[in-house]
Structure formats: structure tokens, C-alpha cells
C-alpha positions as CSV (number, residue, x, y, z in Angstrom):
1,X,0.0,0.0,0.0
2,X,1.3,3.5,-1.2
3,X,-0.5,6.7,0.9
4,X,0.0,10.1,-0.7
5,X,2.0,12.7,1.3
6,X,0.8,15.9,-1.0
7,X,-1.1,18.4,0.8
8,X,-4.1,18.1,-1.1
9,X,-4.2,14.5,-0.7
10,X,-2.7,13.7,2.3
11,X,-3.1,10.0,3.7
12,X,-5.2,9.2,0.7
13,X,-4.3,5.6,-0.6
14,X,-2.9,5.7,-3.8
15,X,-1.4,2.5,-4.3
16,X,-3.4,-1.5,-2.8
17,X,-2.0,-4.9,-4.0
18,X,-4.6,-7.4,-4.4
19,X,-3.1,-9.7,-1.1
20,X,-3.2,-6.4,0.7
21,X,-7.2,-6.0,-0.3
22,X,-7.9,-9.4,0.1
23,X,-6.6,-9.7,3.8
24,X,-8.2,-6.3,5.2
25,X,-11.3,-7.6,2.9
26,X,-12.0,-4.6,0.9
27,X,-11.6,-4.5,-3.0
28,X,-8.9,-2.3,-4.7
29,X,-11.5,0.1,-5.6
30,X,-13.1,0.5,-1.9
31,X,-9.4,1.2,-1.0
32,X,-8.6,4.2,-3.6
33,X,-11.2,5.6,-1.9
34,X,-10.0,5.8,1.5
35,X,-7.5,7.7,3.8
36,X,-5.3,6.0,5.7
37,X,-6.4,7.6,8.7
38,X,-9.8,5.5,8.4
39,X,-8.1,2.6,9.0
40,X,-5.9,2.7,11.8
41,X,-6.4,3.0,15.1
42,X,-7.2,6.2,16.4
43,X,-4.6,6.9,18.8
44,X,-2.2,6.9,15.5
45,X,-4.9,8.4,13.5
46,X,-4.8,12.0,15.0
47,X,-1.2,12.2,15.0
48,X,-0.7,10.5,11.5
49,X,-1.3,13.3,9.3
50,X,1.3,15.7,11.1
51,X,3.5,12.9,11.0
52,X,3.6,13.0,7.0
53,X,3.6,16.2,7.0
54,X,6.8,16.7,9.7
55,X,8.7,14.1,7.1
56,X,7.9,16.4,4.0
57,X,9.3,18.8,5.6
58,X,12.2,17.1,7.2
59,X,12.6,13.9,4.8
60,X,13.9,12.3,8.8
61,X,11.0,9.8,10.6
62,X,11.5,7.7,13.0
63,X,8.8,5.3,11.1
64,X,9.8,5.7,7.4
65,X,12.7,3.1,6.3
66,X,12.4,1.1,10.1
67,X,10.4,-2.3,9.7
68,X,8.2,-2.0,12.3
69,X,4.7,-4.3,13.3
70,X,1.8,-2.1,13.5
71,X,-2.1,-2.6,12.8
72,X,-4.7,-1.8,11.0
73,X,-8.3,-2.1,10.4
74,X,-9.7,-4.3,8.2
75,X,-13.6,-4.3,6.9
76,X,-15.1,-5.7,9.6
77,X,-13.3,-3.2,12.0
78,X,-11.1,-5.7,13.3
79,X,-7.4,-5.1,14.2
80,X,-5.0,-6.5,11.6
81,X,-1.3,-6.6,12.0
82,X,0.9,-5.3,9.3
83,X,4.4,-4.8,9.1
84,X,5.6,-1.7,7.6
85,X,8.6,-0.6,6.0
């Protein structure tokens, strides 16, 4: 999954393999649709944005190039765990 970091788009999914829609149990389509910050959980999701937006500016996260297990939620709002890179 690829997420846009442009200011008009910001946390928009731009990018969904077919695995990736098939385990959170949404179709490509339903994903292209969504912000990321729809699907993870909240406590992330209020910070998330800034946190694109503090990398734009900085091009230095502490989450961007670390593997790191996470979650998100899938269609039936469970929590699913991802890794990301």
C-alpha cells in the first residue's frame, strides 16, 4: 500500500496490491477511496497526518525506512497486524 503525502491529498491511498485487499477484505476500488487515517487506530490516527507532513518537511522519521509491526483495520473493524517498512 502506497499513501499520498501531497497536501491536497494527504493519507489518501494511492497504491493497494490485491493480497493487501484481500486480507483487510476490501476490494482495490473500496481502497482508492479511503485515507489511511480511516483505518488505523485512532490513537495513530490523530497524529498520523502531522507525522507525513513533519517528514515532508524534514525527509527524517523515525517510522519511514524502520520495519516496524503495527495494525490496521480491516472491513469488519477488526485489528490486523501489518508490518511496515
Amino acid at each position: 500500500m502506497k499513501v499520498s503525502c501531497s497536501n491536497l491529498e494527504i493519507g489518501k491511498i494511492k497504491w493497494v496490491n490485491k493480497k493487501c485487499a484481500e486480507i483487510l477484505d476490501f476490494s482495490i476500488n473500496e481502497l482508492l477511496k479511503k485515507k489511511i487515517n480511516r483505518m488505523i487506530p485512532p490513537s495513530i490516527a490523530k497524529k498520523h497526518n502531522q507525522y507525513i507532513k513533519d517528514y515532508i518537511e524534514t525527509y527524517k522519521s523515525s517510522f519511514v525506512d524502520v520495519a516496524r509491526v503495527s495494525c490496521i483495520i480491516n472491513s469488519q473493524n477488526c485489528l490486523v497486524p501489518v508490518i511496515l517498512y
